[in-house]
SEMIFI-865204 format. One record per residue: x, y, z of N, C-alpha, C in turn; residue number from 1. Coordinates in pm, 1 decimal. Example, Ala and Ser with C-alpha at 12.3 -4.5 7.8 and 13.67 -1.06 7.14 Angstrom:
<n_east = 1319.0	n_north = -569.0	n_up = 780.0	ca_east = 1230.0	ca_north = -450.0	ca_up = 780.0	c_east = 1320.0	c_north = -330.0	c_up = 780.0	resi = 1> .
<n_east = 1285.0	n_north = -225.0	n_up = 708.0	ca_east = 1367.0	ca_north = -106.0	ca_up = 714.0	c_east = 1290.0	c_north = 3.0	c_up = 787.0	resi = 2> .
END
This chain:
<n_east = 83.3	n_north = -118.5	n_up = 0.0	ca_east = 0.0	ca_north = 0.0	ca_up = 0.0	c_east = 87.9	c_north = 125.0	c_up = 0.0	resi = 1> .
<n_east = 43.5	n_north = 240.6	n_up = -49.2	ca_east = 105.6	ca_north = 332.1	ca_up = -39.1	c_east = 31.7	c_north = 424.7	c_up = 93.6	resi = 2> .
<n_east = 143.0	n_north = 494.8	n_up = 101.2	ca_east = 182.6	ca_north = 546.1	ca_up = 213.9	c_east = 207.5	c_north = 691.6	c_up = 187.1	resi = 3> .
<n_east = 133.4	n_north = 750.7	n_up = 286.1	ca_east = 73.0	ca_north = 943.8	ca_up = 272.5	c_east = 100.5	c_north = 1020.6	c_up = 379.1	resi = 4> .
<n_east = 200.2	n_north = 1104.4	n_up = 372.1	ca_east = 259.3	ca_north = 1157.5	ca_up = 488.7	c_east = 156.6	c_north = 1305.7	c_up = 497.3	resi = 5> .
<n_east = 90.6	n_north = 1299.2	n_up = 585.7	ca_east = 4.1	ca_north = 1436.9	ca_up = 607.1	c_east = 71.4	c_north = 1571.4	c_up = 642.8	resi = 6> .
<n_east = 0.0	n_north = 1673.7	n_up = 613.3	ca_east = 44.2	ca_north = 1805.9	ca_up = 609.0	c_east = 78.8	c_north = 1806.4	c_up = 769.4	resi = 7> .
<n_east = -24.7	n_north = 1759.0	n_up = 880.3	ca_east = 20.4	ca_north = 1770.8	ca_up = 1028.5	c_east = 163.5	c_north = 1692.9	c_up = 1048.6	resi = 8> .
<n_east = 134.3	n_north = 1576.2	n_up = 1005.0	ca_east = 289.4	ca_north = 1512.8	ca_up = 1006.9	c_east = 378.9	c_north = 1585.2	c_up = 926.2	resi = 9> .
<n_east = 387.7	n_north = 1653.9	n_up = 817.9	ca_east = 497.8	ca_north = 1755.7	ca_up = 813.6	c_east = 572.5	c_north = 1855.4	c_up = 872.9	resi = 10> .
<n_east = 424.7	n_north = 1918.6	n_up = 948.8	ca_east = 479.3	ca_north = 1973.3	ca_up = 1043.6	c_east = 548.7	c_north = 1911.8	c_up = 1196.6	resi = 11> .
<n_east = 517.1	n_north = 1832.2	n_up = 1256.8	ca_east = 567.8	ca_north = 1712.0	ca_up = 1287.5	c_east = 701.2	c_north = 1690.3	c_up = 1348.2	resi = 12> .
<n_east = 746.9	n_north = 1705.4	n_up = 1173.5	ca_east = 863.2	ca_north = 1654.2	ca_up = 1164.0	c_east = 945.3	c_north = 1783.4	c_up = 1189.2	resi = 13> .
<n_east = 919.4	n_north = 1918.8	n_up = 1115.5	ca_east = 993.1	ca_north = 2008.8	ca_up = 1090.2	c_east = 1004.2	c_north = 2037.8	c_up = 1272.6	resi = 14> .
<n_east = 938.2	n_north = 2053.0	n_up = 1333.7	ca_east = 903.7	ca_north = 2060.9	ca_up = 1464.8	c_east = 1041.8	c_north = 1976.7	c_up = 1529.5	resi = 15> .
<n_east = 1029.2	n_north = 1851.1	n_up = 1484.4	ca_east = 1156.7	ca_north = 1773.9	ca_up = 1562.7	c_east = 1292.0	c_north = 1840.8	c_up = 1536.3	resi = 16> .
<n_east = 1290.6	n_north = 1815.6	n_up = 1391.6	ca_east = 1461.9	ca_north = 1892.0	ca_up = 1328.5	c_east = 1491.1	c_north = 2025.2	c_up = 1374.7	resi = 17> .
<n_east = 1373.4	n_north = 2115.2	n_up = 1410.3	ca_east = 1426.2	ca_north = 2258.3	ca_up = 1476.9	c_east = 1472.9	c_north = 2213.6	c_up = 1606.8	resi = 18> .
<n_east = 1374.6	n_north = 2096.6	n_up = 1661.4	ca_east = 1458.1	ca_north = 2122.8	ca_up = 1783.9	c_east = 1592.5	c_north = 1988.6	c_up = 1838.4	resi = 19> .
<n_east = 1624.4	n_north = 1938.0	n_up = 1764.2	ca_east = 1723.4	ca_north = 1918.7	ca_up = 1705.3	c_east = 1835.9	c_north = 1966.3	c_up = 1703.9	resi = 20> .
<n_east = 1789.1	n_north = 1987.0	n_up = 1597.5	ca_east = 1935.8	ca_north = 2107.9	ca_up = 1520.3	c_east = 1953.1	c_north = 2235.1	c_up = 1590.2	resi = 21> .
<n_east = 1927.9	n_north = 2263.2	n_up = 1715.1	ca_east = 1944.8	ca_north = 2337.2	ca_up = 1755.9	c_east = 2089.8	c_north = 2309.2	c_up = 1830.5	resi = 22> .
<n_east = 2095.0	n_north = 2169.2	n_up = 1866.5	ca_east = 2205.9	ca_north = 2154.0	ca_up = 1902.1	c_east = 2315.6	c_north = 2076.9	c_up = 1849.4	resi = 23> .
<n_east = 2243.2	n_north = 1977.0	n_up = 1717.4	ca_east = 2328.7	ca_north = 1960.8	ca_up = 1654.8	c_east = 2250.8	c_north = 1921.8	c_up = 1458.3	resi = 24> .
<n_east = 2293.9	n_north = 2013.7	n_up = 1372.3	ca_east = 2186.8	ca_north = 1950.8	ca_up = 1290.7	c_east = 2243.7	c_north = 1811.0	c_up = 1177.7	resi = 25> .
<n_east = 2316.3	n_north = 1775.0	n_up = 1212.1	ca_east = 2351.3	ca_north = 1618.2	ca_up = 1120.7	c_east = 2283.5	c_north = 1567.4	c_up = 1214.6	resi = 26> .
<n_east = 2296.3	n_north = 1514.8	n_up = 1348.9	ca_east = 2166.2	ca_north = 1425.7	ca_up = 1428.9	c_east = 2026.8	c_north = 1484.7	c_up = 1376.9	resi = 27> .
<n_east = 1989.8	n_north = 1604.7	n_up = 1354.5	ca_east = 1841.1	ca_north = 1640.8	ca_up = 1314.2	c_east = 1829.2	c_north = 1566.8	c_up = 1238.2	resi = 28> .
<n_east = 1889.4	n_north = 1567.2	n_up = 1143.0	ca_east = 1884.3	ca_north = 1535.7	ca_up = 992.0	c_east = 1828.9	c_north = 1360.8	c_up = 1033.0	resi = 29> .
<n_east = 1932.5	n_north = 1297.7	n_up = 1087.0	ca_east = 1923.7	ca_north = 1106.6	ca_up = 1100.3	c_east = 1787.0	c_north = 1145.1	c_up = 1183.1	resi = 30> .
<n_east = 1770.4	n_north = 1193.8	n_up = 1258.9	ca_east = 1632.6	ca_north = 1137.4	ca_up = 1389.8	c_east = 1531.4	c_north = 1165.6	c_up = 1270.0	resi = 31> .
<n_east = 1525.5	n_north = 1235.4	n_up = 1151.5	ca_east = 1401.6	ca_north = 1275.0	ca_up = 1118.9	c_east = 1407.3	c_north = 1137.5	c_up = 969.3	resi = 32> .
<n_east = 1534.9	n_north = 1139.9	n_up = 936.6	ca_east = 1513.9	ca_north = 1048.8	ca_up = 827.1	c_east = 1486.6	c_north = 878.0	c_up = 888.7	resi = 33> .
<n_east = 1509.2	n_north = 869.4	n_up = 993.8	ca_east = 1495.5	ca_north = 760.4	ca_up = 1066.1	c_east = 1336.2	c_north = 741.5	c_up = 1055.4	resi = 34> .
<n_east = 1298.8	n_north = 840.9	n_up = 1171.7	ca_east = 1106.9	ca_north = 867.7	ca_up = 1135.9	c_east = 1072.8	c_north = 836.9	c_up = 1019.1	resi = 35> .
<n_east = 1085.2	n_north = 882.5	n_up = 887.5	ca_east = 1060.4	ca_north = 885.7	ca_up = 755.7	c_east = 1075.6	c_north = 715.4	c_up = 687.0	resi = 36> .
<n_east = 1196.5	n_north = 685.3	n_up = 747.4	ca_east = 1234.0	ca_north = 509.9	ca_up = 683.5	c_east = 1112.0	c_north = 418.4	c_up = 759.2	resi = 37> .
<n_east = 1067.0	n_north = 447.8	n_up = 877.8	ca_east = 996.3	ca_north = 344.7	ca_up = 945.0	c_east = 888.4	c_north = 330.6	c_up = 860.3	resi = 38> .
<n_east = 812.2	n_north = 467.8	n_up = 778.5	ca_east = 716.3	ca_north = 448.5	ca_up = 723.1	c_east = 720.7	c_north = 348.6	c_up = 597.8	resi = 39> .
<n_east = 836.4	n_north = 250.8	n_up = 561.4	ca_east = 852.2	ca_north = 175.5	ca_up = 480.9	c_east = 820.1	c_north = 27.4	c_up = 542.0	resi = 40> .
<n_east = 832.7	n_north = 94.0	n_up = 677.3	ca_east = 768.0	ca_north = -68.6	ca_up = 720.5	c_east = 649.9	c_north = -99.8	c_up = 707.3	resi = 41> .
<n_east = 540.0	n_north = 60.8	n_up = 764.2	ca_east = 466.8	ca_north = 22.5	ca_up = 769.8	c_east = 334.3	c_north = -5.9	c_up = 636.0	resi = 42> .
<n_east = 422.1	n_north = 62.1	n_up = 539.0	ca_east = 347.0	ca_north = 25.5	ca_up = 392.1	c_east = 375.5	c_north = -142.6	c_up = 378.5	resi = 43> .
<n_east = 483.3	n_north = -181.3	n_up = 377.8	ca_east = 456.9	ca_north = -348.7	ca_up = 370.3	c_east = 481.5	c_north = -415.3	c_up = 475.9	resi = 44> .
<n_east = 441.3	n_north = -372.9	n_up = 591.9	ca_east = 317.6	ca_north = -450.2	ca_up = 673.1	c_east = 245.7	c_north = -354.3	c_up = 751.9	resi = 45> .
<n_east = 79.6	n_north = -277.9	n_up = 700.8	ca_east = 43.8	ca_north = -194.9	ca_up = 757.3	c_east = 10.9	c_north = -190.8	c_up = 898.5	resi = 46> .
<n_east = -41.3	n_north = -377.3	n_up = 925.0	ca_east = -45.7	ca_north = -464.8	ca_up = 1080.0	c_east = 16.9	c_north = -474.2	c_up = 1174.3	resi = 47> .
<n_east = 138.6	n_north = -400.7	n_up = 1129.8	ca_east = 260.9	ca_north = -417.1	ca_up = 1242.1	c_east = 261.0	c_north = -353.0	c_up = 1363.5	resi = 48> .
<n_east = 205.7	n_north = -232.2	n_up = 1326.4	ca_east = 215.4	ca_north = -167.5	ca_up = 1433.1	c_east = 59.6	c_north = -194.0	c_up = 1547.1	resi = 49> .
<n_east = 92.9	n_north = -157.6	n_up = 1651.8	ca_east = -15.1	ca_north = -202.9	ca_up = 1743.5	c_east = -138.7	c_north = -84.1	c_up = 1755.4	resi = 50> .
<n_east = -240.7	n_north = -122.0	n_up = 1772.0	ca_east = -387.5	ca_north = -66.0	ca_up = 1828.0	c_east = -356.1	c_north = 75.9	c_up = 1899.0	resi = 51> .
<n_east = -361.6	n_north = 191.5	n_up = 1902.2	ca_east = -322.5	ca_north = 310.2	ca_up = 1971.6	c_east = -399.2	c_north = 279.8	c_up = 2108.9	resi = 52> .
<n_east = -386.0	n_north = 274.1	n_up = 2201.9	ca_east = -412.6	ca_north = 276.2	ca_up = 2335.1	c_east = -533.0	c_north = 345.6	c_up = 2354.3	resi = 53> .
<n_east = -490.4	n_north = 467.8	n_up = 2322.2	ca_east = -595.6	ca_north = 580.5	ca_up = 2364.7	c_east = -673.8	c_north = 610.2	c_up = 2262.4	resi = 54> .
<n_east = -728.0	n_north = 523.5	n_up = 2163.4	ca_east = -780.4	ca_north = 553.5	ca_up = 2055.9	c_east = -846.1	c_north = 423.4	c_up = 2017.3	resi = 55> .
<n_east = -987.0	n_north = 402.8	n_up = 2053.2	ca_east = -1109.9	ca_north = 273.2	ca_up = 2029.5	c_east = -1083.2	c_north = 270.6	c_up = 1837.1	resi = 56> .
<n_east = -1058.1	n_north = 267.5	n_up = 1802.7	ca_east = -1001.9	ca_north = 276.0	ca_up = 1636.2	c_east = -939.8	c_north = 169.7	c_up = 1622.2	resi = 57> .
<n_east = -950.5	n_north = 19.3	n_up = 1536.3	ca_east = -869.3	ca_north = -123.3	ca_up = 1557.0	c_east = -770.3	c_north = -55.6	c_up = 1381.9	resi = 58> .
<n_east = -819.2	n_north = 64.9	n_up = 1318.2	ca_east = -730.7	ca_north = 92.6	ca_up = 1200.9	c_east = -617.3	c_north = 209.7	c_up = 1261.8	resi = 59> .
<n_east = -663.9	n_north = 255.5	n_up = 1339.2	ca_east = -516.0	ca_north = 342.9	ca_up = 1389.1	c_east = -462.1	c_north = 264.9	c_up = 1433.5	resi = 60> .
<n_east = -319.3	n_north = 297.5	n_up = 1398.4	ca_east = -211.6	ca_north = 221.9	ca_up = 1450.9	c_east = -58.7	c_north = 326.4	c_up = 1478.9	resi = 61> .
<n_east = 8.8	n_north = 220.9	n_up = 1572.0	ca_east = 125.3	ca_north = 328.4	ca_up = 1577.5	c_east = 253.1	c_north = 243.0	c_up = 1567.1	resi = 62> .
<n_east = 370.7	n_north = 282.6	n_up = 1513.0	ca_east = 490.3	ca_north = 213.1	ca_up = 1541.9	c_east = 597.3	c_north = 311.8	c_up = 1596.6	resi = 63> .
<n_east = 686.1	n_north = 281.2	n_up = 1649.4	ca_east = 785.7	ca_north = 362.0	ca_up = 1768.1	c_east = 893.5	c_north = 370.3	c_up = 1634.7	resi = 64> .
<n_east = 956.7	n_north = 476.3	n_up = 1705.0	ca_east = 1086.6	ca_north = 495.1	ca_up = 1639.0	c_east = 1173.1	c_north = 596.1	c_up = 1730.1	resi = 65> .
<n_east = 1273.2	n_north = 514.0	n_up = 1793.9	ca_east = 1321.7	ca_north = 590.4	ca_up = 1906.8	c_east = 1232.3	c_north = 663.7	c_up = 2000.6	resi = 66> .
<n_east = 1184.7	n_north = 727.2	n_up = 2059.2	ca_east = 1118.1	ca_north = 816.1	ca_up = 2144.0	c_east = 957.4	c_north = 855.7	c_up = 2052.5	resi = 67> .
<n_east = 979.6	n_north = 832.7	n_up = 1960.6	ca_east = 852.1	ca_north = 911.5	ca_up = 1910.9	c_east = 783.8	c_north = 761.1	c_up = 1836.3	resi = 68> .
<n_east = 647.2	n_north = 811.3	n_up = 1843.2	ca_east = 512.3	ca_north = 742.5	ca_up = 1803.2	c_east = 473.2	c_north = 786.2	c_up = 1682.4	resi = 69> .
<n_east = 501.9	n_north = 688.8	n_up = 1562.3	ca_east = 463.1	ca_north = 714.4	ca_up = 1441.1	c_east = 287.8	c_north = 680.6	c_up = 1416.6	resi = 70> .
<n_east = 201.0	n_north = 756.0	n_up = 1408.5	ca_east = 55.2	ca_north = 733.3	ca_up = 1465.1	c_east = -15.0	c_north = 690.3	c_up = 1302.5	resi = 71> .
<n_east = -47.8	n_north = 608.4	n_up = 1266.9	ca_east = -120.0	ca_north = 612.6	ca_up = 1145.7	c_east = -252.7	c_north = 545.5	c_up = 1092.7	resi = 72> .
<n_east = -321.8	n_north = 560.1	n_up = 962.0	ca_east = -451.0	ca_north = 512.7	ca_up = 988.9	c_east = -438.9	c_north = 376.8	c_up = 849.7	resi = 73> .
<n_east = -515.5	n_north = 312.5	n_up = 859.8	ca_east = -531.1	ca_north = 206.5	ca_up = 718.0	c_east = -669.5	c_north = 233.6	c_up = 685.5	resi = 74> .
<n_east = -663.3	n_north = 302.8	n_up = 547.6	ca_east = -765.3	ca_north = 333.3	ca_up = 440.8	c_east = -793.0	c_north = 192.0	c_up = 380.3	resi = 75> .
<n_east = -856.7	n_north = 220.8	n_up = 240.7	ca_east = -910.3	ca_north = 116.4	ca_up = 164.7	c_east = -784.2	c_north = 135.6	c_up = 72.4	resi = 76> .
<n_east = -777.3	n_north = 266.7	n_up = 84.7	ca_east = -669.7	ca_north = 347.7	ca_up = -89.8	c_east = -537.4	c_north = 314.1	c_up = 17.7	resi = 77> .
<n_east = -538.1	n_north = 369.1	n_up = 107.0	ca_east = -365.1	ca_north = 396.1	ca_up = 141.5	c_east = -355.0	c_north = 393.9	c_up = 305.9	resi = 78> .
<n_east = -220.5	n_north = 391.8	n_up = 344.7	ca_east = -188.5	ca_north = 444.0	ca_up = 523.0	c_east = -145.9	c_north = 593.5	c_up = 541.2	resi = 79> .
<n_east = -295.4	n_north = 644.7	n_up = 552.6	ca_east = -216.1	ca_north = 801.3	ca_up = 639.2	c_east = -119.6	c_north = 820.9	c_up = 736.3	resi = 80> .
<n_east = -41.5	n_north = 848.0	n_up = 772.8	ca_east = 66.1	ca_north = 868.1	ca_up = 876.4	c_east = -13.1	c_north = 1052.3	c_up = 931.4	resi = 81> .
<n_east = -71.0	n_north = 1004.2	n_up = 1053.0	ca_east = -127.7	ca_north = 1129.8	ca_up = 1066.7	c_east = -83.3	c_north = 1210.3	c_up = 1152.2	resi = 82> .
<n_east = 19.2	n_north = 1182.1	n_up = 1268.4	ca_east = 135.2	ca_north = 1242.1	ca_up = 1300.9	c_east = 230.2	c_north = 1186.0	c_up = 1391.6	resi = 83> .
<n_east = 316.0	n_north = 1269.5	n_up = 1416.8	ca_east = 449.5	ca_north = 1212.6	ca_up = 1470.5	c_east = 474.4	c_north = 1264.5	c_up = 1628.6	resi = 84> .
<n_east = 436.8	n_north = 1181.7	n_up = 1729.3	ca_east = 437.8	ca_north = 1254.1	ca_up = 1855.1	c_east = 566.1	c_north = 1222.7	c_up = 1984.0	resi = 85> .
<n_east = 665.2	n_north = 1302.1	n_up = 2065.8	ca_east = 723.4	ca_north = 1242.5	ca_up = 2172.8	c_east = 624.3	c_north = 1134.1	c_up = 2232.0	resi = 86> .
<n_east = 676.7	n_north = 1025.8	n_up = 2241.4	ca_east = 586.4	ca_north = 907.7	ca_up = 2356.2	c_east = 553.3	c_north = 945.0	c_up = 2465.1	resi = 87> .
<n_east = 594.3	n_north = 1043.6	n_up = 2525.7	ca_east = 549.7	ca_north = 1116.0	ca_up = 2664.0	c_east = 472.2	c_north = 1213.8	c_up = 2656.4	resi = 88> .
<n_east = 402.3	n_north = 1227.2	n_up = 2524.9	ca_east = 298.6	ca_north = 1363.7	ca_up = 2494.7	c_east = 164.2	c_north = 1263.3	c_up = 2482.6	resi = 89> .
<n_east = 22.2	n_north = 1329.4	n_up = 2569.6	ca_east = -40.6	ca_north = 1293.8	ca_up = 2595.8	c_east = -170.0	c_north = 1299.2	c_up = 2385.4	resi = 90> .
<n_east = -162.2	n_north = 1199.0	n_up = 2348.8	ca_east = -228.9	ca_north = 1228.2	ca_up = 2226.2	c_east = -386.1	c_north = 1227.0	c_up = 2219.2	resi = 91> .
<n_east = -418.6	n_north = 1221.0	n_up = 2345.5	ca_east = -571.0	ca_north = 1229.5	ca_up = 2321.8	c_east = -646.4	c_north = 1366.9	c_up = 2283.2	resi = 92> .
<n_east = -624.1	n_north = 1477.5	n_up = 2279.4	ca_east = -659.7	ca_north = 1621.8	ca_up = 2280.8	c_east = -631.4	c_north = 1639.9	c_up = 2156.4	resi = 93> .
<n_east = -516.1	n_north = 1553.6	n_up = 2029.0	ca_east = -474.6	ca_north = 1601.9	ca_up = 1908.1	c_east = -625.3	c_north = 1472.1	c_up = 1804.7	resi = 94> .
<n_east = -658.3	n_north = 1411.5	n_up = 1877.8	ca_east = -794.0	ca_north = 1326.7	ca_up = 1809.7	c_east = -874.4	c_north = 1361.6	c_up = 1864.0	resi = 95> .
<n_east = -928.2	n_north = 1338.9	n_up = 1990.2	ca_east = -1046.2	ca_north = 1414.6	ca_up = 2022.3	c_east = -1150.2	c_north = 1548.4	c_up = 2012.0	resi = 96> .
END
């Protein structure tokens, strides 16, 4: 399946690399392309990742990548990747 990185997950990301690269930006650069590669997993296997906790939804799903929660949905057409959150940020207020 193909795989659709959303305008929120763009921002997301740019969000990580500023803060980042604030202190060093070649690590920005890997933590964000790291984020970006996982989404190759989850196009061929969209199942992989587990049930979001805080989210009654059995098509959201999330897979980890270092510290952050790659959050995404399975369409009929494709997997939205609908955003990219620290694991210690509470995500119920960004769906609800």
């Amino acid at each position: 399946m193909e795989v659709v990185w959303t305008a929120e997950c763009f921002k997301d990301l740019s969000g990580i690399y500023e803060y980042y690269s604030r202190d060093n930006e070649f690590y920005a650069k890997q933590v964000v392309a790291r984020i970006i590669d996982k989404g190759k997993q989850v196009a061929a296997f969209p199942k992989s990742g587990r049930k979001v906790p805080e989210i009654d939804n059995p098509n959201i799903r999330e897979v980890f990548r270092g510290n952050y929660r790659i959050i995404y949905v399975i369409t009929d057409q494709d997997i939205r990747i609908l955003t990219v959150v620290h694991g210690a940020m509470d995500i119920r207020s960004k769906f609800l």
